[in-house]
Each structure stands twice: as structure tokens, then as C-alpha cells.
C-alpha positions in Angstrom: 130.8 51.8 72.6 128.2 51.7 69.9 125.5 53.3 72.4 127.9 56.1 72.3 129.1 56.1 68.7 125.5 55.2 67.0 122.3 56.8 68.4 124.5 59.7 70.7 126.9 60.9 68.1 125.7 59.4 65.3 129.2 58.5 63.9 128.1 55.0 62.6 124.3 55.4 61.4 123.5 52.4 59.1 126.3 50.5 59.0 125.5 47.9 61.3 125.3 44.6 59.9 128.4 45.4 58.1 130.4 46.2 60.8 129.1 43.1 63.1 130.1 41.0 60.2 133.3 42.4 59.6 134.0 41.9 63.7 132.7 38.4 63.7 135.1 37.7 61.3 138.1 39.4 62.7 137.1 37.5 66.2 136.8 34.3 64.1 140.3 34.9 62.6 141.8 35.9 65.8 140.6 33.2 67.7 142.1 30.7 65.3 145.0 32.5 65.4 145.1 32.2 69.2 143.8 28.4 68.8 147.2 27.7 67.2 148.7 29.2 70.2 147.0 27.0 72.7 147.1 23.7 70.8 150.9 24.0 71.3 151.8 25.9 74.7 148.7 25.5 76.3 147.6 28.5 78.9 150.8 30.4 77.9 149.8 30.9 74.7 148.6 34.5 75.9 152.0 36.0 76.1 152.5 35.1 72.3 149.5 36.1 70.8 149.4 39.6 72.5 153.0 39.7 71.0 152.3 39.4 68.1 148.9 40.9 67.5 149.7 43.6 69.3 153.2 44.7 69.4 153.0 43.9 65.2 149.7 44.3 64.3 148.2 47.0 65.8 150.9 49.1 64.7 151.1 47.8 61.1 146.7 48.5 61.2 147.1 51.7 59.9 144.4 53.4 62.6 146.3 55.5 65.1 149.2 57.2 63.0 149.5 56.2 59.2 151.7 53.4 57.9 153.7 55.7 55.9 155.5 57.4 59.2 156.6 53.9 60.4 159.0 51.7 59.3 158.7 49.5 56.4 158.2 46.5 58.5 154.6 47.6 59.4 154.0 48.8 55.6 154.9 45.8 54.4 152.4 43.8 57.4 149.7 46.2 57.0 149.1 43.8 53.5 149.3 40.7 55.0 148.2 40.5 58.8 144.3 40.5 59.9 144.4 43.0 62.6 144.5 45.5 59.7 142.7 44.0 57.5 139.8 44.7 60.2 140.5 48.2 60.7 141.1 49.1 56.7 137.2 47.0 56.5 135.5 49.1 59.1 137.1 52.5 57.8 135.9 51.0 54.1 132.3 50.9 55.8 132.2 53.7 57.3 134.1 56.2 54.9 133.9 54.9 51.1 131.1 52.5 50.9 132.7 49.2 51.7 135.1 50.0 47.9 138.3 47.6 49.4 136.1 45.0 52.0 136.3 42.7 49.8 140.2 42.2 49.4 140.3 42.5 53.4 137.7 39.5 53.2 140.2 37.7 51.4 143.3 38.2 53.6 141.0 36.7 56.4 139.8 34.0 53.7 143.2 33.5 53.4 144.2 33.6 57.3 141.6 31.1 57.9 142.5 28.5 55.4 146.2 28.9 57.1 145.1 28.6 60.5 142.9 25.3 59.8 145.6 23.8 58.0 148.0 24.6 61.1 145.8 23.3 63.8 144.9 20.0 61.7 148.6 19.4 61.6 149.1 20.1 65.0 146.7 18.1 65.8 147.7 15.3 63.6 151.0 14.9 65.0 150.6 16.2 68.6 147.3 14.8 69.5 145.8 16.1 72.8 146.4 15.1 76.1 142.6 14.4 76.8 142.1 12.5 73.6 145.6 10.0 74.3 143.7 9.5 77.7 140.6 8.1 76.7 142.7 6.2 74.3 144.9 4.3 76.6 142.2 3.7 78.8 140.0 1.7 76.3 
């Protein structure tokens, strides 16, 4: 894709170390996000991640049709959830000179801090299978 987008079209000339940061840190978030996920259903933790990054926050991202012509559900996620918080960075790059990437950086600061806190306390009361192993066995 950015073979395509950069040096054929030339839609995304010098923007890219902001834009790999702002993925790397989407990726980060959702991969904690999907760490929660795995911690406590193990491989089935696929079916509820797509759910809900998906089915709620693609829609509530604002990129394919504006959040105004859907219901207020996705308005009101388009503040809070990090899938549009990626989307509303990169159109910041691109478009207005990175004005609002540093709210969106917060909502993943935010996200992160949530997701740490979550898997620590996961881990604290459910510990893992491989870890109650070696355990027992010493």
C-alpha cells in the first residue's frame, strides 16, 4: 500500500515517520486490547476482538461515511475507542498538520494504561496455566 500511495500517487509525501508512529501505536494498543482477550478465553479470543473492533469501531472511526449520519452510539465511541483515534491521527497528518494527534495520543495513552492495569489483574488472580505448572512441579 504505501508503494502505491507514496512514490506512485504521491498521496502521502513526507509524512512518514508520523504515520509509522501513529500505526505502531494503534498496533500496540490493539494488541493489548487483544492480550486481554487471550489472557482470559485463550484462542477464542478472536471472535471477540473482531466484534468489537470491528462491528463498533470501525464504524464509530469516522473514515468511510461520517459519524454524523450514524447513530449516536458510534458518535459518542468515536471519542473514546482507539480504532478512531488512529484514523482521526492519520487524517490529522495527512490533512491539517498533525493540529488534534495529540489528543488521539492520549486516548491511546489512556487505552494503554487500562489495558496494563486489566491484564495485571487478570494475571494476578487467574495466573497462567504454564506458570501453575512449573509451580507445582518444584
Amino acid at each position: 500500500m504505501w508503494t502505491v500511495a507514496g512514490p506512485i500517487l504521491g498521496a502521502i509525501e513526507g509524512h512518514f515517520l508520523a504515520l509509522t508512529g501513529i500505526g505502531a501505536v494503534a498496533i500496540f494498543s490493539t494488541a493489548l486490547f487483544t492480550r486481554i482477550f487471550v489472557r482470559v478465553l485463550g484462542l477464542l479470543a478472536v471472535l471477540p476482538v473482531i466484534a468489537v473492533l470491528m462491528f463498533l469501531g470501525v464504524p464509530a472511526s469516522n473514515g468511510a461515511m461520517s459519524s454524523y449520519l450514524e447513530p449516536q452510539l458510534f458518535r459518542m465511541l468515536h471519542e473514546v475507542l482507539p480504532v478512531p483515534a488512529a484514523v482521526e491521527s492519520a487524517r490529522s497528518i495527512l490533512y491539517s498538520d498533525a493540529d488534534i494527534v495529540g489528543s488521539q495520543l492520549t486516548t491511546f495513552a489512556v487505552w494503554g494504561v487500562i489495558y496494563l492495569v486489566v491484564v495485571a489483574l487478570i494475571d494476578r488472580f487467574r495466573p497462567r496455566k504454564a506458570l501453575a505448572t512449573v509451580t507445582a512441579e518444584s
